[in-house]
ZAPATOR-895025 format. One record per residue (C-alpha): residue number from 1; x, y, z. Coordinates in nm, 3 decimals. Example, Ala and Ser with C-alpha at 12.3 -4.5 7.8 and 13.67 -1.06 7.14 Angstrom:
% ZAPATOR-895025
+-----+---------+---------+---------+
! num !       X !       Y !       Z !
+-----+---------+---------+---------+
!   1 !   1.230 !  -0.450 !   0.780 !
!   2 !   1.367 !  -0.106 !   0.714 !
+-----+---------+---------+---------+
END
This chain:
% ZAPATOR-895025
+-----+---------+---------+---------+
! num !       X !       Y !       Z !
+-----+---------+---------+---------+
!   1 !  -3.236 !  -1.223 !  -4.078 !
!   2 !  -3.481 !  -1.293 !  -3.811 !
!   3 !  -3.305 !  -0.999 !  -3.584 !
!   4 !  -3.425 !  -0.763 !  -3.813 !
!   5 !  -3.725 !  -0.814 !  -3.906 !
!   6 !  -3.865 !  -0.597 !  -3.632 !
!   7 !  -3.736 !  -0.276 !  -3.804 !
!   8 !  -4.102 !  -0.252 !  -3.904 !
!   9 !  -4.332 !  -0.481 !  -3.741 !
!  10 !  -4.253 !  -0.358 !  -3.354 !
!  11 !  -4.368 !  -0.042 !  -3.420 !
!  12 !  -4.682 !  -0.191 !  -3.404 !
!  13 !  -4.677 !  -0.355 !  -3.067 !
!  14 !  -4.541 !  -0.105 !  -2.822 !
!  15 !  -4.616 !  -0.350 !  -2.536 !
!  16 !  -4.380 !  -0.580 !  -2.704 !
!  17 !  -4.009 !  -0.530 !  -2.572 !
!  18 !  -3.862 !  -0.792 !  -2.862 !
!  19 !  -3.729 !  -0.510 !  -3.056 !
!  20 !  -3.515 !  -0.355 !  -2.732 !
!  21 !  -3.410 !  -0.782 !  -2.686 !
!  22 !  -3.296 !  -0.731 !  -3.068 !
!  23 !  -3.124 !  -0.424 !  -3.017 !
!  24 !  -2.885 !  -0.526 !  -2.671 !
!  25 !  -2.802 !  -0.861 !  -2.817 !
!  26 !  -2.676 !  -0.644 !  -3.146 !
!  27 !  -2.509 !  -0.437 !  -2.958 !
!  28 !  -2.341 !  -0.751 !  -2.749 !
!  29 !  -2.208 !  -0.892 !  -3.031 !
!  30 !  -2.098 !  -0.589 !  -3.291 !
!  31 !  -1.750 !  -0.577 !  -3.123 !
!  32 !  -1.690 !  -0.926 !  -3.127 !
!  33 !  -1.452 !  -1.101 !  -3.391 !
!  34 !  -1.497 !  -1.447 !  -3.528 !
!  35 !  -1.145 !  -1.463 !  -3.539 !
!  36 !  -1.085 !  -1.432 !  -3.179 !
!  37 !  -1.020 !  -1.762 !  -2.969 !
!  38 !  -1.307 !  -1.625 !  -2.711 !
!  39 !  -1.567 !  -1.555 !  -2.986 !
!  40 !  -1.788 !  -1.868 !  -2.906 !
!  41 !  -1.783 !  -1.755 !  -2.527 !
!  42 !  -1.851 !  -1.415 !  -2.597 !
!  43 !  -2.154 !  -1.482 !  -2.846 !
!  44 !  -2.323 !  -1.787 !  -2.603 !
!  45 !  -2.347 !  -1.521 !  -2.290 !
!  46 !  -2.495 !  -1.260 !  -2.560 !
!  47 !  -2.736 !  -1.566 !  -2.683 !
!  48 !  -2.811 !  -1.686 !  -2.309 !
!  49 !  -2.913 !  -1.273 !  -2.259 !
!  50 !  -3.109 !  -1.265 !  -2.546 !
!  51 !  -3.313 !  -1.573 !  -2.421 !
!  52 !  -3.370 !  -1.426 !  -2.076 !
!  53 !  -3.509 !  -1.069 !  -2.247 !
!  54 !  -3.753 !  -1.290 !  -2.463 !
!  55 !  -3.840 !  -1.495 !  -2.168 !
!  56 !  -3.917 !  -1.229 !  -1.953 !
!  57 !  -4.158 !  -1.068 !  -2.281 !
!  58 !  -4.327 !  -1.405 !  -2.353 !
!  59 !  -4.661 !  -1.275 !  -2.221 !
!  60 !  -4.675 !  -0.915 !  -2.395 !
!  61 !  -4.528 !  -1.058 !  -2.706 !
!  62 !  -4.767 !  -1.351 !  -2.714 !
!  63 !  -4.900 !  -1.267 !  -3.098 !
!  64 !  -4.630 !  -1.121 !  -3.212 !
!  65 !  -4.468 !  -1.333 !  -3.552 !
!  66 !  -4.117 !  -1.112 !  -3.479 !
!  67 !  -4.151 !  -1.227 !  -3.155 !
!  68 !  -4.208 !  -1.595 !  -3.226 !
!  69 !  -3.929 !  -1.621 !  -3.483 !
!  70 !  -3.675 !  -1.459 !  -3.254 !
!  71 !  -3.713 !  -1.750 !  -2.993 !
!  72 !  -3.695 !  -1.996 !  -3.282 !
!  73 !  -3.397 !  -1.823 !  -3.376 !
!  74 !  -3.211 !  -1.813 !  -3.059 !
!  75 !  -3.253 !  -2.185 !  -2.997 !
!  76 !  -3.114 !  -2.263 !  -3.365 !
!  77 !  -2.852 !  -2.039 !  -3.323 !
!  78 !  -2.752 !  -2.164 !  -2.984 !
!  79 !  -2.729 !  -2.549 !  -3.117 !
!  80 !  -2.521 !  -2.439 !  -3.425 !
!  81 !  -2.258 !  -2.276 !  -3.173 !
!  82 !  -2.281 !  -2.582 !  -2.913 !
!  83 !  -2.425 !  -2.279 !  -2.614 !
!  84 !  -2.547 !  -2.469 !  -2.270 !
!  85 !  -2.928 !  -2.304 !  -2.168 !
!  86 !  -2.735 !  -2.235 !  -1.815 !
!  87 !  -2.425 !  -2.006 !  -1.796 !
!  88 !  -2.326 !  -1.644 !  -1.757 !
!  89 !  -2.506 !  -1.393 !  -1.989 !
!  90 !  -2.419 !  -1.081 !  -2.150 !
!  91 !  -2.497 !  -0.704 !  -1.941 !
!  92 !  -2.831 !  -0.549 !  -1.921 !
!  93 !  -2.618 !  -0.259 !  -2.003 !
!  94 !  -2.487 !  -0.327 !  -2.401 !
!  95 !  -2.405 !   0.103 !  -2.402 !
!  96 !  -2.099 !   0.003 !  -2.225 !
!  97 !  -2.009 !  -0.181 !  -2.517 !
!  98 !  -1.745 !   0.039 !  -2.685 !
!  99 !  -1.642 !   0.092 !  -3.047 !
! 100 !  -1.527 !  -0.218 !  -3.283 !
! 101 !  -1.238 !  -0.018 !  -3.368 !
! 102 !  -1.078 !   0.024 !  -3.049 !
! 103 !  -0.932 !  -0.247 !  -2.910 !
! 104 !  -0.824 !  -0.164 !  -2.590 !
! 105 !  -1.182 !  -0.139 !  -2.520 !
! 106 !  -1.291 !  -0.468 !  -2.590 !
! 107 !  -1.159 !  -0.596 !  -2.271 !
! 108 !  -1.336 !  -0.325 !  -2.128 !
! 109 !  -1.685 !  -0.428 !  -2.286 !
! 110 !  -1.648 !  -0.808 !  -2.242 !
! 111 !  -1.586 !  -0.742 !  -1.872 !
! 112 !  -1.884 !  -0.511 !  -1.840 !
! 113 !  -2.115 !  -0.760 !  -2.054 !
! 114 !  -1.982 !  -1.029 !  -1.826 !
! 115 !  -2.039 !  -0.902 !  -1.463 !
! 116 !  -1.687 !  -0.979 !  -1.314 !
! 117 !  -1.331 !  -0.848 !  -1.369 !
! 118 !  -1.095 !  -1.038 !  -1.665 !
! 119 !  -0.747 !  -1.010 !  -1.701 !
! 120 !  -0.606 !  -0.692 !  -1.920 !
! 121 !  -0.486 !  -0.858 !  -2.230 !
! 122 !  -0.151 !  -0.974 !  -2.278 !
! 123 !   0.103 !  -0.745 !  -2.493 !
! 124 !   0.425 !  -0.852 !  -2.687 !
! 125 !   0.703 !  -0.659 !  -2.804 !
! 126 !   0.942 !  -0.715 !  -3.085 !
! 127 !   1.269 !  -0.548 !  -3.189 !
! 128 !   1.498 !  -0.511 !  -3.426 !
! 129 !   1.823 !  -0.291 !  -3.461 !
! 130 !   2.205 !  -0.247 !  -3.539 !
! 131 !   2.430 !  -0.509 !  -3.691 !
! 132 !   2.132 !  -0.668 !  -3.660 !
! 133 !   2.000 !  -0.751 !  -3.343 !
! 134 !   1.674 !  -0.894 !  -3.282 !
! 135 !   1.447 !  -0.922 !  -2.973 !
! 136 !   1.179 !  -1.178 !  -2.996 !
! 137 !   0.775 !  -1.191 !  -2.874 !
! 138 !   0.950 !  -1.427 !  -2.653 !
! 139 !   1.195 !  -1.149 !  -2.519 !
! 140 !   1.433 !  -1.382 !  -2.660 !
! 141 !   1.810 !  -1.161 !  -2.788 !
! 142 !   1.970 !  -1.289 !  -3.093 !
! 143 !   2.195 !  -1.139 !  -3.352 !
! 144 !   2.182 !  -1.253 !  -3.694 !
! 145 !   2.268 !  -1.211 !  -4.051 !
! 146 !   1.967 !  -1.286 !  -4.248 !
! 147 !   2.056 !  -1.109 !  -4.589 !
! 148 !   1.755 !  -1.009 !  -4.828 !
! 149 !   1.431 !  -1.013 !  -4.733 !
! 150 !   1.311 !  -1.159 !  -4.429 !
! 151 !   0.920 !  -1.148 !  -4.228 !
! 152 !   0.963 !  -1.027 !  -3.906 !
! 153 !   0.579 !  -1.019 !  -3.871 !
! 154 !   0.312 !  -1.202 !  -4.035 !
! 155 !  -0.017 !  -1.282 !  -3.934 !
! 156 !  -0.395 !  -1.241 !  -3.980 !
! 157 !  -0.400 !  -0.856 !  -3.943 !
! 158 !  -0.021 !  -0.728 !  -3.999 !
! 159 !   0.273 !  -0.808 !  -4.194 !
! 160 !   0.628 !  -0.644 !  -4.149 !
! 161 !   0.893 !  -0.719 !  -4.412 !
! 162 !   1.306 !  -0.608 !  -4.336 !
! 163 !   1.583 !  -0.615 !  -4.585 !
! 164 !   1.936 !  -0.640 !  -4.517 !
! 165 !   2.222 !  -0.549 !  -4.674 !
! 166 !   2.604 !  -0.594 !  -4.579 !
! 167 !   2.732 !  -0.340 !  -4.382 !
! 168 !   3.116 !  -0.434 !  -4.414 !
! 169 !   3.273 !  -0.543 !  -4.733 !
! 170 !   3.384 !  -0.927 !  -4.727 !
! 171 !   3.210 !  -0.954 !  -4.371 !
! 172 !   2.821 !  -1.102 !  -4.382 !
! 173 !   2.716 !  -0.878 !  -4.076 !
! 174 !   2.408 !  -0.640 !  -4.253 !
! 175 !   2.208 !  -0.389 !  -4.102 !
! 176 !   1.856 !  -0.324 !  -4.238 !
! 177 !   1.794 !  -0.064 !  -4.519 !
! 178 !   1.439 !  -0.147 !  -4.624 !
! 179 !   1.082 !  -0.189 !  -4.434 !
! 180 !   0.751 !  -0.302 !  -4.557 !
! 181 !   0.440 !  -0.259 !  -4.361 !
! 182 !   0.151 !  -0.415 !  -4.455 !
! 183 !  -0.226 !  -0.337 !  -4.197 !
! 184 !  -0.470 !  -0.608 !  -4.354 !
! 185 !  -0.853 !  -0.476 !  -4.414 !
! 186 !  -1.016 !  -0.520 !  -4.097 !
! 187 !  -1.410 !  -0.477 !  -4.076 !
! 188 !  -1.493 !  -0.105 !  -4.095 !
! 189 !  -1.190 !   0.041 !  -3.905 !
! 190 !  -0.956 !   0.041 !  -4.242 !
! 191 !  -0.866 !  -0.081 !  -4.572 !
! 192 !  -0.527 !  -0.240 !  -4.688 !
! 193 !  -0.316 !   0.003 !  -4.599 !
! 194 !   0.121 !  -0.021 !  -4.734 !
! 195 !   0.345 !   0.167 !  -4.570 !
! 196 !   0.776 !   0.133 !  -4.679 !
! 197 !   1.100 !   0.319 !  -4.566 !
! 198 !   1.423 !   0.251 !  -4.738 !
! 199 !   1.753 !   0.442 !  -4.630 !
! 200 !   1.769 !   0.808 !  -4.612 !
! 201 !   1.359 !   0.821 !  -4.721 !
! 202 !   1.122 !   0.786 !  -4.386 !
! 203 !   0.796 !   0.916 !  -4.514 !
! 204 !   0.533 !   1.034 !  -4.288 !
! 205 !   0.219 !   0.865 !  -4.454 !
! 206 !   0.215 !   0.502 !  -4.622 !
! 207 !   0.216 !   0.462 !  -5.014 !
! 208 !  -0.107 !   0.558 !  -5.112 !
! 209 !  -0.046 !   0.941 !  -4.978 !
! 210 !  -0.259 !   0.881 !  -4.648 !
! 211 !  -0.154 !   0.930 !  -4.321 !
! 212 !  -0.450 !   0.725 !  -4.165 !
! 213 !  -0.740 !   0.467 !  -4.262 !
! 214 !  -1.060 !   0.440 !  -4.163 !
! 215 !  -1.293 !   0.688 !  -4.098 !
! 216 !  -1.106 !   0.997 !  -4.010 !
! 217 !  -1.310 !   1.092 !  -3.730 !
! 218 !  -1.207 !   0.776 !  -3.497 !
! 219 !  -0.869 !   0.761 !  -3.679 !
! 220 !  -0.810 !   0.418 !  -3.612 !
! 221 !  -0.516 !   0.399 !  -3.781 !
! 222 !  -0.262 !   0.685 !  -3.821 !
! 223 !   0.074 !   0.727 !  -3.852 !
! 224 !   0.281 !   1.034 !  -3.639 !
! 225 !   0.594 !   1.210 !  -3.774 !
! 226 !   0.792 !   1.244 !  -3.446 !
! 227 !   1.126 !   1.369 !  -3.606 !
! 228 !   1.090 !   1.470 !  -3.984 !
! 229 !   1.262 !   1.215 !  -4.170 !
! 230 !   1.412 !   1.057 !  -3.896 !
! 231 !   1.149 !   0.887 !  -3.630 !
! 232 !   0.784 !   0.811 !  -3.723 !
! 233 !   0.523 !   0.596 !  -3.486 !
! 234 !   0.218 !   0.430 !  -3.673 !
! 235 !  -0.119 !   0.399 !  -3.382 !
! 236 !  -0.327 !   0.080 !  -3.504 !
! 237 !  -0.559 !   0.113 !  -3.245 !
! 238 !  -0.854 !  -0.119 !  -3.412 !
! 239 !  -0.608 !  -0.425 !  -3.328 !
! 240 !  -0.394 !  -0.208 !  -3.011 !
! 241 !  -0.055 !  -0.199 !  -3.210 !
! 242 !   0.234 !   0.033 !  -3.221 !
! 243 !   0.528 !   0.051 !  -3.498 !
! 244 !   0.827 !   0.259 !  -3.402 !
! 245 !   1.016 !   0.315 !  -3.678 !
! 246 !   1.366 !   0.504 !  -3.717 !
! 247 !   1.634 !   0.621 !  -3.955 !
! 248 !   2.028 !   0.605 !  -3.764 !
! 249 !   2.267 !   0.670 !  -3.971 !
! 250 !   2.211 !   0.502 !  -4.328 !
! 251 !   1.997 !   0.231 !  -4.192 !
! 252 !   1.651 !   0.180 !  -3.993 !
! 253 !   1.576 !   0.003 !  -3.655 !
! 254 !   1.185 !  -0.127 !  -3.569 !
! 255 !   1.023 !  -0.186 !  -3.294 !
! 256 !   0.651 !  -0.316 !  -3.215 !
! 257 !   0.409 !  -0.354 !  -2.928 !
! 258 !   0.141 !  -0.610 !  -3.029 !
! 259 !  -0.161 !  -0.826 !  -2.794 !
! 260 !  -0.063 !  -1.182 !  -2.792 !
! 261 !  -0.442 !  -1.297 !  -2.904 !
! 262 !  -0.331 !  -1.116 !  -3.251 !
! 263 !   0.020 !  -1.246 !  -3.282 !
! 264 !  -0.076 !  -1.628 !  -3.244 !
! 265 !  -0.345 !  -1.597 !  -3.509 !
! 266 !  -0.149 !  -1.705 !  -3.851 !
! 267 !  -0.193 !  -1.995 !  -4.089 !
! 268 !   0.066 !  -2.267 !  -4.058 !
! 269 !   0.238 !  -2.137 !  -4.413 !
! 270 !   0.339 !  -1.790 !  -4.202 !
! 271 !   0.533 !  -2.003 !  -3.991 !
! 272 !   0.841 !  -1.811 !  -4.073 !
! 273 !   0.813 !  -1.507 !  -3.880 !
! 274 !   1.158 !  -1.353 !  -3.705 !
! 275 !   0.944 !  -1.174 !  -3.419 !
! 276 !   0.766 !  -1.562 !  -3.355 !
! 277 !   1.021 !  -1.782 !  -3.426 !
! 278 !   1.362 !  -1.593 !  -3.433 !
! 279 !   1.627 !  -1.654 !  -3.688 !
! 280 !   1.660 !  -1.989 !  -3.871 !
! 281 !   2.011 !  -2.149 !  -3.659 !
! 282 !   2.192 !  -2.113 !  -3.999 !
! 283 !   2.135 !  -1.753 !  -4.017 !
! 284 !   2.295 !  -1.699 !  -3.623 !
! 285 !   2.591 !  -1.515 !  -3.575 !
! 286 !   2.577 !  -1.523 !  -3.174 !
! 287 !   2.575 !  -1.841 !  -2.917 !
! 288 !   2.291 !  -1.909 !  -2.746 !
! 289 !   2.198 !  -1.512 !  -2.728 !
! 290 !   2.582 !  -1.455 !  -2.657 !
! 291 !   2.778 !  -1.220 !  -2.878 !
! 292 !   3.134 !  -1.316 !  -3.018 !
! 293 !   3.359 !  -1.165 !  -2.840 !
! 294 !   3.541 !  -0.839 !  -2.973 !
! 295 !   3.833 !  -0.800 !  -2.807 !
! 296 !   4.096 !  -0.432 !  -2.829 !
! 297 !   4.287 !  -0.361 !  -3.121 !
! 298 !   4.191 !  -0.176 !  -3.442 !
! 299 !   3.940 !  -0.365 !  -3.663 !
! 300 !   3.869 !  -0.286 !  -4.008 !
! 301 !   4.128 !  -0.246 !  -4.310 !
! 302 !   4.023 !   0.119 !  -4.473 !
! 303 !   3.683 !   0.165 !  -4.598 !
! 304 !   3.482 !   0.335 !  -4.819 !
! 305 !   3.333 !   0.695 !  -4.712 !
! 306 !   3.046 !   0.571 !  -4.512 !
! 307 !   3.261 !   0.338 !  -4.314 !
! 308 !   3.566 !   0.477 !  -4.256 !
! 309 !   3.889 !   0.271 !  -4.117 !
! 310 !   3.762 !   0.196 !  -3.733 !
! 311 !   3.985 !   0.330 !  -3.421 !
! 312 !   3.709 !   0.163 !  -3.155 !
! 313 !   3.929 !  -0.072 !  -2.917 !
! 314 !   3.722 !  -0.267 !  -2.675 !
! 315 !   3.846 !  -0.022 !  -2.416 !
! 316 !   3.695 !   0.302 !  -2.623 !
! 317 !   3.395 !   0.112 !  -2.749 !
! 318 !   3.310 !   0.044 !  -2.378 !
! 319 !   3.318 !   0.400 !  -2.288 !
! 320 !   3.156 !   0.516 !  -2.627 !
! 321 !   2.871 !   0.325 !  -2.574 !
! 322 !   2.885 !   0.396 !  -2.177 !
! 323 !   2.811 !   0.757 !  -2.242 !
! 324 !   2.466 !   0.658 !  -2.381 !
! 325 !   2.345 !   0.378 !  -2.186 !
! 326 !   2.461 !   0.341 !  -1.785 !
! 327 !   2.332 !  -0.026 !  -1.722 !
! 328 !   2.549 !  -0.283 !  -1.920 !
! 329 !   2.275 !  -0.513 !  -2.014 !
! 330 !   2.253 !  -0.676 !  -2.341 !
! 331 !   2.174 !  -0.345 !  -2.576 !
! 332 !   2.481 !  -0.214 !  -2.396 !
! 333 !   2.717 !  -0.502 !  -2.541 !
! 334 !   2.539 !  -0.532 !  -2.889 !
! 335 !   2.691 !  -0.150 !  -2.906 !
! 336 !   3.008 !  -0.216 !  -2.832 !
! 337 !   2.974 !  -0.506 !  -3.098 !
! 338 !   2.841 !  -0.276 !  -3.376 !
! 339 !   3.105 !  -0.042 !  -3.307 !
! 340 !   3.366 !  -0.312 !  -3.365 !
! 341 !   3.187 !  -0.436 !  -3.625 !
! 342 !   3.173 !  -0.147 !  -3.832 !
! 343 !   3.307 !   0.146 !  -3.675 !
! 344 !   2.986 !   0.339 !  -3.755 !
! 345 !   2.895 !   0.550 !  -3.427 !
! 346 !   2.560 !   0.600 !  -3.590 !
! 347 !   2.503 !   0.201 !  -3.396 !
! 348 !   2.531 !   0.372 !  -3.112 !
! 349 !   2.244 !   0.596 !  -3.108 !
! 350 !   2.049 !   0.276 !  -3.305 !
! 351 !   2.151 !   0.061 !  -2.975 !
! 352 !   2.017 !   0.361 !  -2.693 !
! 353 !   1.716 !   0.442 !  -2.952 !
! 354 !   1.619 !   0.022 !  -2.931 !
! 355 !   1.618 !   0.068 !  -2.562 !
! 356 !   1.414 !   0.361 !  -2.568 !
! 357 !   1.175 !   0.182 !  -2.803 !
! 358 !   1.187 !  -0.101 !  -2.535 !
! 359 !   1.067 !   0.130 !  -2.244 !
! 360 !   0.769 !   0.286 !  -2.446 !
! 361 !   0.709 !  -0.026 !  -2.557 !
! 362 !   0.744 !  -0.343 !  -2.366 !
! 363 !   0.487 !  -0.374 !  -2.128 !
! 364 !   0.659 !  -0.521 !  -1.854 !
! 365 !   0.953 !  -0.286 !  -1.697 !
! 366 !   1.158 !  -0.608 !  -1.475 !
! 367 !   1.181 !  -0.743 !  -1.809 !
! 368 !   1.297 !  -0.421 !  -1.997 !
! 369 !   1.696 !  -0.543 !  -1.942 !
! 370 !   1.807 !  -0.882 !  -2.058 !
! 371 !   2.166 !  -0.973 !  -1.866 !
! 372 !   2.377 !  -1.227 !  -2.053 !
! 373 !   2.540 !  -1.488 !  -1.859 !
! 374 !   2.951 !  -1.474 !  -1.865 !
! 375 !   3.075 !  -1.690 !  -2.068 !
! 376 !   3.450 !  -1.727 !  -2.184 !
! 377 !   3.376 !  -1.705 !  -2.590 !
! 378 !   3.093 !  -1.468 !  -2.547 !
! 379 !   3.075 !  -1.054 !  -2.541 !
! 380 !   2.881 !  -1.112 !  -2.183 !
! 381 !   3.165 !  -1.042 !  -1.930 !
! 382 !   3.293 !  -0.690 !  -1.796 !
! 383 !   3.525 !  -0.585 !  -2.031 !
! 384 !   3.795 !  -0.459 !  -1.792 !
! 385 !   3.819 !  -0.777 !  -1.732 !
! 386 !   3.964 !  -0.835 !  -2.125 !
! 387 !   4.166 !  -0.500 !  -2.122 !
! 388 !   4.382 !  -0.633 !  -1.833 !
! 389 !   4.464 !  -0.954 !  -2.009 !
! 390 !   4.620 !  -0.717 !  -2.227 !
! 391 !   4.446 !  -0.932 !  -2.499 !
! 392 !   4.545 !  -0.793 !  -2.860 !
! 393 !   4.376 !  -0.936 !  -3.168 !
! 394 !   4.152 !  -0.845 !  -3.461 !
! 395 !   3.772 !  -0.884 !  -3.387 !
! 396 !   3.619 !  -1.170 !  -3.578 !
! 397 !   3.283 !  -1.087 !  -3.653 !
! 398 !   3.014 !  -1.237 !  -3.865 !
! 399 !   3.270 !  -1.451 !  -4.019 !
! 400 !   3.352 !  -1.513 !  -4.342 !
+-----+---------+---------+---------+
END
């Protein structure tokens, strides 16, 4: 309370620079977040700043009460949050600070207020996609079945929800037909905001009928319709996120961009997170990131309408999936697996969209392509290599 009691009384002692003290160590701290592992840093330099600008007023502020409870202030405040008397302070410049609900500007402010260059902050990118295949926070590759609902996301300021349903009668591979987004309330820059997509409905705004939150003028959160119906992007840029979301075919891919700080902070019961953890070992249809391996033939008994009987062999899979994406790295051989899998050619495009995702996206490029190692039961090798064993047998995919 004691910051602001000199709304009133400091007009009366224009000699006295307390108020302008008050003012920069408000402005030092408005951006920061209690939530944040480097709050305690951040709001000791403002304190240490604070106690330099009363210090250097302590004669022309000699009678003033604001003045007087200010210092009192700073040294309670300073015990409560364990603060050392020497350290580094806080700017002389707290205009630099820039808007709470920007966060790639935080970094930005912190380094200003500071006096010395600190790191950008770390990104992480999660995806999933196809039959279906997941990429980690740890860029880890996995493909899994995980029927129902599953949390790829869940932590102190965003949850993400998939569903998956079978894509192949009497086979448990699924592909995802259902997405829940969930942006928590976050100070001033936006309220709970839901957004969902289910198959064949990718709306451009969440479930409320808003296509933003927060005040529109800063539009801190927003969604953009890239491709009606087909390709939307949601801009969180209070907590520097980015959804990509997609329709292919009859099901949806997802992809996020997310700063590590913000991805660690969950409670011990949201432990269960796909894009932290990756799918339970139970739920795994691969080998250690390895694909079974499909091998030529034709795959699937006739289907219904949306998956017709398949005519991919390993050989015309290959080149199917070729035509889309030239380096064979791991999105490259979870196509060919999707098209044996299901004979859907609508994986195709899901498998070259992921990738696309993953260069917007990831914020590293040497680790945009992930390589699996050969290995004899795996979908890792060449497959010219298979076609001129002459090799002819049925694929055996997400098993019974």
């Amino acid at each position: 309370c004691f910051l602001f009691l000199c709304l009133g009384d400091c007009q009366l002692h224009t000699s006295c620079g307390i108020q302008k003290c008050t003012t920069d160590f408000v402005s030092f701290t408005s951006h920061l977040n209690m939530a944040l592992e480097d709050f305690d840093l951040e709001f000791c330099k403002a304190l240490r700043a604070y106690s330099a600008c009363t210090y250097r007023n302590s004669k022309v502020c000699r009678g003033n009460l604001v003045y007087h409870s200010a210092v009192l202030g700073i040294g309670d405040l300073m015990t409560q949050r364990n603060c050392t008397k020497d350290g580094p302070t806080s700017s002389t410049n707290p205009e630099m600070t820039q808007d709470p609900c920007n966060y790639s500007g935080h970094t930005e402010a912190r380094e200003h207020q500071g006096g010395k260059k600190t790191l950008p902050p770390a990104y992480l990118f999660c995806g999933l996609f196809g039959d279906p295949h997941l990429r980690t926070f740890k860029d880890h590759f996995q493909t899994c079945k995980v029927e129902g609902a599953w949390p790829l996301v869940d932590n102190n300021y965003l949850s993400v929800q998939v569903t998956n349903v079978p894509v192949v009668p009497g086979s448990s591979a699924t592909a995802t037909n259902k997405i829940t987004i969930i942006f928590k309330p976050y100070q001033d820059c936006t309220d709970q905001k839901v957004y969902q997509a289910v198959a064949d409905d990718l709306p451009a705004a969440f479930v409320d009928g808003t296509t933003g939150g927060g005040d529109g003028n800063t539009r801190s959160l927003h969604i953009v319709e890239k491709v009606s119906g087909k390709y939307i992007e949601m801009h969180a840029r209070y907590i520097g996120t980015t959804v990509h979301v997609r329709q292919l075919g009859h099901y949806l891919t997802l992809a996020i961009r997310m700063p590590q700080e913000l991805v660690v902070a969950y409670e011990e019961s949201q432990d269960l997170q796909l894009c932290v953890n990756g799918c339970p070992l139970s739920e795994r249809i691969d080998d250690g990131g390895h694909l079974p391996l499909p091998v030529m033939g034709k795959l699937l008994p006739q289907g219904d309408a949306d998956h017709p009987q398949s005519l991919y062999t390993l050989e015309t899979a290959t080149t199917k999936c070729h035509e889309e994406m030239k380096v064979k790295d791991i999105y490259f051989y979870s196509c060919v697996f999707d098209l044996l899998t299901t004979g859907d050619a609508n994986f195709t495009a899901a498998a070259h969209s992921a990738l696309q995702d993953v260069e917007a996206l990831h914020p590293r490029k040497e680790h945009w392509h992930i390589f699996p190692r050969s290995r004899g039961d795996a979908l890792g090798r060449d497959s010219k290599f298979f076609v001129s064993l002459g090799l002819v047998c049925l694929i055996l995919v997400a098993f019974l």
